[in-house]
C-alpha positions as CSV (number, residue, x, y, z in Angstrom):
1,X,0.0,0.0,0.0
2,X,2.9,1.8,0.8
3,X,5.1,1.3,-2.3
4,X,8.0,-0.1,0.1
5,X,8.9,-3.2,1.5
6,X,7.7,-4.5,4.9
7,X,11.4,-4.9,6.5
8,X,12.3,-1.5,5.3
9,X,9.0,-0.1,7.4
10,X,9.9,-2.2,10.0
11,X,12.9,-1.2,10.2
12,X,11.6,2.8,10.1
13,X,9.4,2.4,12.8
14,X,12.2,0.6,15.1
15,X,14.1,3.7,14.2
16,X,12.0,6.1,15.1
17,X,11.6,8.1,11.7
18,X,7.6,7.1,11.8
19,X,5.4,6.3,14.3
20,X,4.4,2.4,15.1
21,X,0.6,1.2,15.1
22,X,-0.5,-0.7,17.6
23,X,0.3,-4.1,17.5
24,X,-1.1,-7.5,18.7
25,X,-0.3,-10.8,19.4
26,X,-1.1,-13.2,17.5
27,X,-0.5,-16.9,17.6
28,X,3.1,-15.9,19.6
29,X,3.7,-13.0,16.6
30,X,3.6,-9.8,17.2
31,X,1.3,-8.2,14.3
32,X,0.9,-4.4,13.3
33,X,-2.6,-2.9,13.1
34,X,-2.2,-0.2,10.6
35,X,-5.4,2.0,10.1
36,X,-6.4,3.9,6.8
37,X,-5.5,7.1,8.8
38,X,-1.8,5.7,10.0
39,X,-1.2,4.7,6.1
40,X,-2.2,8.1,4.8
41,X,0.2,9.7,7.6
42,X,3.1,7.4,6.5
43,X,2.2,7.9,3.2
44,X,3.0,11.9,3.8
45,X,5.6,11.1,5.5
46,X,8.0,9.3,3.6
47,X,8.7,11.6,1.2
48,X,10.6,13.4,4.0
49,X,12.3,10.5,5.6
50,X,16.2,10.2,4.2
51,X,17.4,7.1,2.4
52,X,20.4,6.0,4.6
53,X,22.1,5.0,1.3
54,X,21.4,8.1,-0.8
55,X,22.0,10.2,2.1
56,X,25.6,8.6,2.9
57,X,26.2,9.4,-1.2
58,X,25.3,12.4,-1.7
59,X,27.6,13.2,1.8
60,X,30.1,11.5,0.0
61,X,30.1,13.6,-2.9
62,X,29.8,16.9,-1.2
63,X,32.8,16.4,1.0
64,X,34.9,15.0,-2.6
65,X,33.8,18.2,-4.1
66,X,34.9,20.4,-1.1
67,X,38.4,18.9,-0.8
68,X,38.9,19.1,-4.5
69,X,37.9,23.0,-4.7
């Protein structure tokens, strides 16, 4: 719904960058409940969250262009 993969929200939610549903247990898993209004909020919200990867390139190329100016 999202347009990204489960362990990558997963793994935003453990980080902190958006907020966690509740969540139940469920047969000795621990399962999400995402609402329609959480998923919209997400969905505004990742467009701010920073790509670890991009972000640690683009870094990479400012500080390459700084030492080479």
């Amino acid at each position: 719904m999202l347009g990204i993969n489960a362990s990558t929200l997963s793994r935003y939610v453990t980080a902190g960058k958006i907020p966690g549903p509740k969540s139940a247990q469920l047969g000795g898993m621990s399962m999400h409940l995402w609402t329609e209004r959480e998923i919209e909020r997400v969905r505004k919200l990742l467009p701010n969250i920073e790509d670890g990867r991009t972000t640690r390139h683009q870094k990479q190329a400012r500080k390459s262009t700084k030492s080479t100016s």
